[in-house]
C-alpha positions in Angstrom: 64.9 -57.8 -24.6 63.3 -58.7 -20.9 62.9 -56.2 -18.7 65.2 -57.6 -16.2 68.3 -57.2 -19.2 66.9 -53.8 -19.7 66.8 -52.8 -16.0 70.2 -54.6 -15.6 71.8 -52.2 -18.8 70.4 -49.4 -18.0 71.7 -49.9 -14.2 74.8 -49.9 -15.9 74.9 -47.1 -18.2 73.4 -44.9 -15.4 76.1 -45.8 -13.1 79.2 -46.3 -15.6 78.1 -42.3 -16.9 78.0 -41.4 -13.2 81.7 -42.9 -12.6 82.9 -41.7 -16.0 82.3 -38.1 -14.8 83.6 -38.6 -11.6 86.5 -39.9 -13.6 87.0 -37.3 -15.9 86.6 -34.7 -12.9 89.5 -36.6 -11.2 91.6 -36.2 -13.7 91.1 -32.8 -14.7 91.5 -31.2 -11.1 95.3 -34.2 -10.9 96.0 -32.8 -14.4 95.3 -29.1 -13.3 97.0 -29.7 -9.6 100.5 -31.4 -11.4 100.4 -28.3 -14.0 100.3 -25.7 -11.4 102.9 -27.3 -9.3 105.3 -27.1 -12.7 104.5 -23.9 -12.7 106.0 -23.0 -9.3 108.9 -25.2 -9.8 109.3 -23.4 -13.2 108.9 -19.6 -11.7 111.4 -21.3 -9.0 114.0 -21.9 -11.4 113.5 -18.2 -12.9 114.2 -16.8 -9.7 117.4 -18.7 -9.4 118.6 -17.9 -12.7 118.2 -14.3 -11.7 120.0 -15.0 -8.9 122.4 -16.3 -10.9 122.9 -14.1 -13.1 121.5 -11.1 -12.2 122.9 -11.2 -8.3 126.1 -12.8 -8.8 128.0 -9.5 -7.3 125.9 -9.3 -4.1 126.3 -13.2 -3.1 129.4 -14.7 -1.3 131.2 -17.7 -2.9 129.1 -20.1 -0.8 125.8 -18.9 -1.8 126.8 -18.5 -5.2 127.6 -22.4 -5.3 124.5 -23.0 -3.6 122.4 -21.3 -6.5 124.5 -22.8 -9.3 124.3 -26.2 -7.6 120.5 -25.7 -7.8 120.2 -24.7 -11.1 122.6 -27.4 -12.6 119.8 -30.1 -12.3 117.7 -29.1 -15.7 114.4 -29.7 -16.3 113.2 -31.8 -19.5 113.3 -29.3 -22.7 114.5 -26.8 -20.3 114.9 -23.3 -22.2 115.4 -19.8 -20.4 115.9 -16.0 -21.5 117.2 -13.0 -19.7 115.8 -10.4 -21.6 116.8 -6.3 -21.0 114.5 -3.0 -21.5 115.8 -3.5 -25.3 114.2 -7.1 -25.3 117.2 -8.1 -26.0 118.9 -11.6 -24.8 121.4 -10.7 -22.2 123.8 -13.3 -19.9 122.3 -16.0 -22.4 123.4 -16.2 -25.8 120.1 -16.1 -28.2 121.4 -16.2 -31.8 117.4 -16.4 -32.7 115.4 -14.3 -30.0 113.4 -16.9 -28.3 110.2 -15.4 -27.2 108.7 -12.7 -29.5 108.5 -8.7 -28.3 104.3 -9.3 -27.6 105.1 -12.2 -25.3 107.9 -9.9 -23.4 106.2 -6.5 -23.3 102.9 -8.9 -22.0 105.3 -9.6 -19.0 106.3 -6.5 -18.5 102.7 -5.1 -18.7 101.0 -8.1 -16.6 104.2 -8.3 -14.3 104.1 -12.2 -15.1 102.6 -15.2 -17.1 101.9 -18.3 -17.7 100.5 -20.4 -20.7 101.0 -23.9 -21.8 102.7 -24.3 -25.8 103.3 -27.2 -27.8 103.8 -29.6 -24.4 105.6 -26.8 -22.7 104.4 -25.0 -20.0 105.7 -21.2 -20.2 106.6 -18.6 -17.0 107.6 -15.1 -17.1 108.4 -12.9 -14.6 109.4 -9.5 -14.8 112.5 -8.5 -12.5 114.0 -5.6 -10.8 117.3 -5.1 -10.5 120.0 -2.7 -9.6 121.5 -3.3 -13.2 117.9 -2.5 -14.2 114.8 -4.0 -15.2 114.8 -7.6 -16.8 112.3 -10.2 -17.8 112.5 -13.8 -17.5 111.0 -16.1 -19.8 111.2 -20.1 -18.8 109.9 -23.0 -20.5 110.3 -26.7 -20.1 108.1 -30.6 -20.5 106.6 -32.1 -17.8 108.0 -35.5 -18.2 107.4 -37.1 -14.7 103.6 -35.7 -14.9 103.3 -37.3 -18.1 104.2 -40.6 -16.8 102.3 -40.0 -13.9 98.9 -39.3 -15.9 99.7 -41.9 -18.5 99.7 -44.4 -15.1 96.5 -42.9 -13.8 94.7 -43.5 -17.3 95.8 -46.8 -17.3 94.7 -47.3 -13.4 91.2 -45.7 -14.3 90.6 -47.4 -17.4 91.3 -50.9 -15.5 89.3 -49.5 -12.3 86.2 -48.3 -15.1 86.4 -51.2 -16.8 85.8 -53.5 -14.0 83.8 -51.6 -12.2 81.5 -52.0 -15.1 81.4 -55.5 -15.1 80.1 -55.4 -11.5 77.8 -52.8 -11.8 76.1 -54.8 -14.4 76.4 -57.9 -11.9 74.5 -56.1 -9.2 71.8 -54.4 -11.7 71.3 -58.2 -12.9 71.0 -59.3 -9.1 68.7 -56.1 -8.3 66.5 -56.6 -11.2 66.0 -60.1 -10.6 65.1 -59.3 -7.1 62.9 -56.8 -7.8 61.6 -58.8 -10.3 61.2 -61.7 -8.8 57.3 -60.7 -7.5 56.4 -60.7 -11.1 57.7 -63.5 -11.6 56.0 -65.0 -8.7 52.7 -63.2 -10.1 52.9 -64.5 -14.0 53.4 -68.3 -12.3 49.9 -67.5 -10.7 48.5 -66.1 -14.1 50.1 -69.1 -16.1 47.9 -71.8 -13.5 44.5 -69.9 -14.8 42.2 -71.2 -17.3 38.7 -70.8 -18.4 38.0 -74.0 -15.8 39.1 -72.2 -13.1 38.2 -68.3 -13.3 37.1 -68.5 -10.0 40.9 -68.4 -8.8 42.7 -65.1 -8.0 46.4 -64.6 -7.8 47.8 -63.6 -4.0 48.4 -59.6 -3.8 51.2 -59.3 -0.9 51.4 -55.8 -0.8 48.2 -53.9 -1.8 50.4 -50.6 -2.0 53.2 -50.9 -4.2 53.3 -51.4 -8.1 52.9 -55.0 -8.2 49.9 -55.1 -5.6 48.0 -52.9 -7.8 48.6 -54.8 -11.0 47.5 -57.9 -9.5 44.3 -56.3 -8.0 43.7 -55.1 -10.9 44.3 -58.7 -12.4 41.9 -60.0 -10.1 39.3 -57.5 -11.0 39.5 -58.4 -14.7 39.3 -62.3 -13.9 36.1 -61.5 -11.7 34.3 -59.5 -14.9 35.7 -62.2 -17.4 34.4 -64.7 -14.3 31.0 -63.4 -14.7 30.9 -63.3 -18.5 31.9 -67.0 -18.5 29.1 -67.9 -15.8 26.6 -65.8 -18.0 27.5 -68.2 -20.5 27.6 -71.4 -18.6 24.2 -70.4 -17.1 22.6 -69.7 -20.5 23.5 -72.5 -21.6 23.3 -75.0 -19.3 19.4 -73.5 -17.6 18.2 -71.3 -21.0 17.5 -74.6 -23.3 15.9 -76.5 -20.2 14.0 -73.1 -19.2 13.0 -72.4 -23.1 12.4 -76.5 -24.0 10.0 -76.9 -21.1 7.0 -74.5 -22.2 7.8 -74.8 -26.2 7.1 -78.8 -25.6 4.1 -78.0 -23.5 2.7 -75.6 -26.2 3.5 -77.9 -29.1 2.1 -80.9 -26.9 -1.2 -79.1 -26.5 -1.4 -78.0 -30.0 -1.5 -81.7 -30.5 -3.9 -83.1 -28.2 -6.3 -80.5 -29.5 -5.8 -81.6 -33.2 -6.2 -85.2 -32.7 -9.8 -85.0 -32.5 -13.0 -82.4 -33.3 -13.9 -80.8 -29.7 -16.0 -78.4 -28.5 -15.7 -74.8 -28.3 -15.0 -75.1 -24.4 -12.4 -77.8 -24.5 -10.7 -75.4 -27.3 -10.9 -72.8 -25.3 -9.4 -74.5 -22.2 -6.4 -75.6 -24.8 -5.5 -72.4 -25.9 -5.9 -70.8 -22.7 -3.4 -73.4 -21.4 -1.6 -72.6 -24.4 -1.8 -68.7 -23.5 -0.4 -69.5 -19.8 2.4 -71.6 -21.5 4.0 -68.7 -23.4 3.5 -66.1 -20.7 5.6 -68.2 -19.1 7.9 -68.7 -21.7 7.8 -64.9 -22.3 8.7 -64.5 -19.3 11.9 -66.5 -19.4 12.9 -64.5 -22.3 12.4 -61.2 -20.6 14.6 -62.9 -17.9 17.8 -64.1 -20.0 17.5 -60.7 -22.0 17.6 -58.7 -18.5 20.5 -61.1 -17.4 22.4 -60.7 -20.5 22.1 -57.1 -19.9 23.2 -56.3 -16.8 26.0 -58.6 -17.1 26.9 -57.0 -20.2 27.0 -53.6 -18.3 28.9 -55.0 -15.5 32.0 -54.9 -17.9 31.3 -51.2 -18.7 29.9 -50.1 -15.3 31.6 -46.4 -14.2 31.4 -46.5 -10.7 31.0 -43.1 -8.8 30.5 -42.4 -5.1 26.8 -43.3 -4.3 25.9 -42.6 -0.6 23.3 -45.1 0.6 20.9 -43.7 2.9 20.2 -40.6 0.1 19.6 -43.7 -2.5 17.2 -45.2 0.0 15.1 -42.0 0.4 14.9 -41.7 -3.1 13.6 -45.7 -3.5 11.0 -44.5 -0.9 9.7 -41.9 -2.9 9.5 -43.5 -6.0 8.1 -46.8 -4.6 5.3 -44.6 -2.8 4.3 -42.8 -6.0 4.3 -46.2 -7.6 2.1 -47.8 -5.0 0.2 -44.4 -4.2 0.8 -45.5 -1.0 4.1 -45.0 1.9 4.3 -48.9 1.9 8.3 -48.6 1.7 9.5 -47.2 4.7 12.8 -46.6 5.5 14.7 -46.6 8.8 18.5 -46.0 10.5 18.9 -47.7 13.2 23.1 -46.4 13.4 24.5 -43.6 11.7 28.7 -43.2 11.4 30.4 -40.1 13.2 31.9 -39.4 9.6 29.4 -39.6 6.8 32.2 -41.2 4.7 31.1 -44.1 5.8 27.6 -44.2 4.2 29.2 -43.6 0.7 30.4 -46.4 -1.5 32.1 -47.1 -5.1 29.2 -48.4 -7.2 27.1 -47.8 -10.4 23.9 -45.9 -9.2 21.6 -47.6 -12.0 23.0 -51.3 -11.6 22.2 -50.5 -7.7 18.7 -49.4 -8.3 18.1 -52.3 -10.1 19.8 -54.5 -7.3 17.5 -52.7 -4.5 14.4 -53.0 -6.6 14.3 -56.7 -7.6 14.5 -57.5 -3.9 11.5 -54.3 -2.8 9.9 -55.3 -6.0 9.7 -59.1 -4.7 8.8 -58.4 -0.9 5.3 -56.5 -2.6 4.1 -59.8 -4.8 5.1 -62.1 -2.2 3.4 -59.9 0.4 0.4 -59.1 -1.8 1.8 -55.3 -1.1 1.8 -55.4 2.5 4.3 -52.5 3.9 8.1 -53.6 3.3 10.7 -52.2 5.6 14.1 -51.0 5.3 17.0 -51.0 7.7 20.0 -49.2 7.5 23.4 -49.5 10.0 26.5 -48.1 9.1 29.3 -47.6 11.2 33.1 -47.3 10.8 33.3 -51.5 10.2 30.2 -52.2 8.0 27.2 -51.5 5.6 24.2 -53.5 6.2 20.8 -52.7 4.1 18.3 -55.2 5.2 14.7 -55.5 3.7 12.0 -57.5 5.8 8.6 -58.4 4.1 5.3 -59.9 5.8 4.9 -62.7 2.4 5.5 -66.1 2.2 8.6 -66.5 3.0 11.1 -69.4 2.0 12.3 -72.8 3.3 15.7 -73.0 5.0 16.4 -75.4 2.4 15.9 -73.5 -0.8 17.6 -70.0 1.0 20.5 -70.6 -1.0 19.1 -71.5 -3.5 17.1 -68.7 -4.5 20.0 -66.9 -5.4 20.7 -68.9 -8.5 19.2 -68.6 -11.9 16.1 -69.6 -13.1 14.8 -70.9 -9.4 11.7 -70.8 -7.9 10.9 -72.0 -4.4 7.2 -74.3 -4.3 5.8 -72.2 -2.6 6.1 -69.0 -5.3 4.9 -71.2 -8.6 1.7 -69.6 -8.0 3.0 -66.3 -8.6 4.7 -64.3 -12.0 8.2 -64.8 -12.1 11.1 -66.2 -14.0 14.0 -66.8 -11.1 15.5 -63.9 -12.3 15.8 -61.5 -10.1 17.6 -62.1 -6.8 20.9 -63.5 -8.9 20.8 -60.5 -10.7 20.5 -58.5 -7.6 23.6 -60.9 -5.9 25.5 -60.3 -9.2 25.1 -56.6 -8.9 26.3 -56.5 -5.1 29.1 -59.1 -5.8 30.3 -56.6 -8.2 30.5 -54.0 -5.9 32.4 -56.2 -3.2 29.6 -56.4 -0.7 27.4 -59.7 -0.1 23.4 -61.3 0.0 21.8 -63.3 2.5 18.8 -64.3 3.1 16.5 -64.8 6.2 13.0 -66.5 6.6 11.1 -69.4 8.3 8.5 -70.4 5.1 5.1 -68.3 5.8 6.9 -65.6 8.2 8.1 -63.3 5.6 11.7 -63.0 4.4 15.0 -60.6 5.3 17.4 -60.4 2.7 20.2 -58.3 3.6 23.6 -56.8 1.8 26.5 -56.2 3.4 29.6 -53.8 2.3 33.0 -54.0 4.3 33.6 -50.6 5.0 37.6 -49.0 3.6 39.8 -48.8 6.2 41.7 -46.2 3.9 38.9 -43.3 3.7 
């Protein structure tokens, strides 16, 4: 069952129980309000028959038509008993006494009663009289009540029963309106394919239910995003990267086979050999390290890292590394609330981010100091590294952000093209951004940016 029928019957039953007891509630306190009012009609028509009977001698001709008058008009099953201090019937003929001795001595004792029996409501009073003390039992049916409920639980089964009908109307109407996002939300999910991973469904309200879901939706197409580019990038750069030095090293092997050479020219073949599958070692070292992070990407438990303490700490461990201060670290802006210099990340994955880039900006510098520039305020993040090496062209700034590149003017130097889209990878996955800035032999500025929460 779809969870617009379910939201719709349970709309229903909710609201058909809540009617049904208002119902039954209803009816009790009309059942209980038409009971009582028998009752006083009933005790009425005791205290006439005691007139009646009882006060005959003390009421003038006119009043004593008056009473009987009343008293003619019986009630349905109407039955009533004079009874003396001997419980005995008296004025009313009672072949078989009527009420038993424990219903009349309870009247006497309670000074009057009232019970319902067999359809019958029941009164007794007891009475004082100057021909001494009686007690009056009176019973009769409730006929015109009984019509009158049997009219209201027609009414209120008609009412319940089409009152149901709507209710379920509007849960169906309600349920498809609050639905209707969802439905909005699976038509986005429906359009997204392993071509297009790149696309993220719309999140209209980043607070409610289905705003969460769908940036949550968004965060699992951007990990399952960068497991399918790990893949696309493997395979479309690793056989290229892995061909290039296996058909140099093979090609070599040849040349140096086709004919006897001296020990020199051997030597100068396999040193060429050597260079060949550093390089291709290398490239290994490079996918592997790729493969990894990405593979920890999908596993990554982010914590609150605060940024300036995770720059002091590079400092210190790049000085012992270099046994010399060549990192050094700067603020130039500091927020009022120190919220601002924390962030959601994975601490490791971030130390690996920071030091591809520091670890870069000593080759290319030939260890030359690197600096490192922090401003925070309540807007933005910005870390920004600036090196005195070689720089790159405007042309390949972009470029060096993809895998397996290399910039002319860095072939002389170790490296596999590796490391700065890891590092972009890394920040990406953190929701903050790379950039790069150089003029080619004026050294190079990358910086990351993090869009601060409004909501801390």
């Amino acid at each position: 069952m779809k969870i617009k029928n379910r939201l719709s019957l349970y709309f229903t039953l909710i609201s058909a129980s809540i009617l049904l007891l208002v119902m039954i509630v209803v009816y009790l306190v009309f059942v209980s309000s038409l009971r009582n009012d028998f009752y006083h009609r009933l005790k009425d028509r005791l205290q006439v028959a005691a007139k009646l009977y009882l006060e005959a001698d003390e009421l003038s001709k006119d009043s004593l038509e008056e009473v009987r008058t009343s008293y003619l008009a019986k009630l349905s099953d109407e039955v009533i008993r004079i009874y003396d201090f001997k419980n005995a019937a008296a004025f009313i003929p009672d072949q078989q006494q009527y009420w038993s001795n424990k219903v009349i001595n309870r009247v006497r004792y309670d000074g009057s009663i009232k019970y319902f029996e067999n359809n019958n409501q029941v009164v007794g009073i007891y009475y004082r009289d100057n021909q001494g003390d009686f007690v009056i039992l009176g019973s009769a049916r409730d006929t015109g009540s009984e019509i009158r409920l049997l009219q209201l639980q027609k009414i209120m089964l008609i009412v319940f029963i089409v009152s149901n009908v709507f209710l379920f109307l509007i849960g169906r109407w309600l349920s498809y309106r609050i639905l209707s996002p969802i439905d909005g939300l699976v038509a986005q999910m429906q359009k997204i394919r392993a071509d297009n991973l790149e696309t993220r469904v719309v999140v209209n309200n980043e607070d409610d239910e289905i705003g969460i879901l769908a940036k949550n939706f968004n965060s699992l197409l951007e990990h399952l995003d960068n497991a399918f580019e790990l893949q696309r990038t493997f395979v479309a750069n690793a056989s290229h990267e892995l061909r290039t030095p296996i058909t140099t090293i093979i090609g070599e092997a040849e040349v140096g086979l086709k004919r006897t050479r001296d020990e020199e020219e051997y030597r100068a073949i396999l040193k060429s050999i050597i260079a060949d599958a550093d390089k291709l070692k290398d490239t290994i070292t490079g996918l592997m390290e790729l493969a990894q992070v990405d593979m920890d990407f999908t596993r990554a438990k982010l914590t609150p890292i605060r940024i300036d303490d995770l720059l002091w700490e590079l400092q210190d461990y790049w000085g012992t590394k270099l046994k010399a201060p060549l990192l050094k670290v700067s603020i130039s802006k500091l927020p009022k609330d120190e919220r601002f210099l924390i962030i959601n990340a994975n601490k490791s994955l971030l130390v690996i981010a920071f030091n591809n880039i520091i670890g870069n900006a000593f080759k290319f510098s030939e260890n030359n100091p690197v600096e490192c520039e922090l401003f925070a305020d309540e807007i933005t993040m910005q870390i920004k590294f600036i090196d005195q090496g070689i720089g790159v062209d405007e042309n390949d700034r972009k470029k060096v952000l993809e895998p397996f590149y290399r910039s002319k003017n860095a072939e002389k130097y170790p490296g596999s093209g590796i490391g700065l889209y890891v590092t972009r990878k890394i920040i990406e996955l953190f929701k903050g951004t790379v950039s790069i800035l150089s003029a080619s032999g004026k050294g190079l500025i990358v910086s990351i940016s993090f869009v601060q929460d409004k909501k801390r």
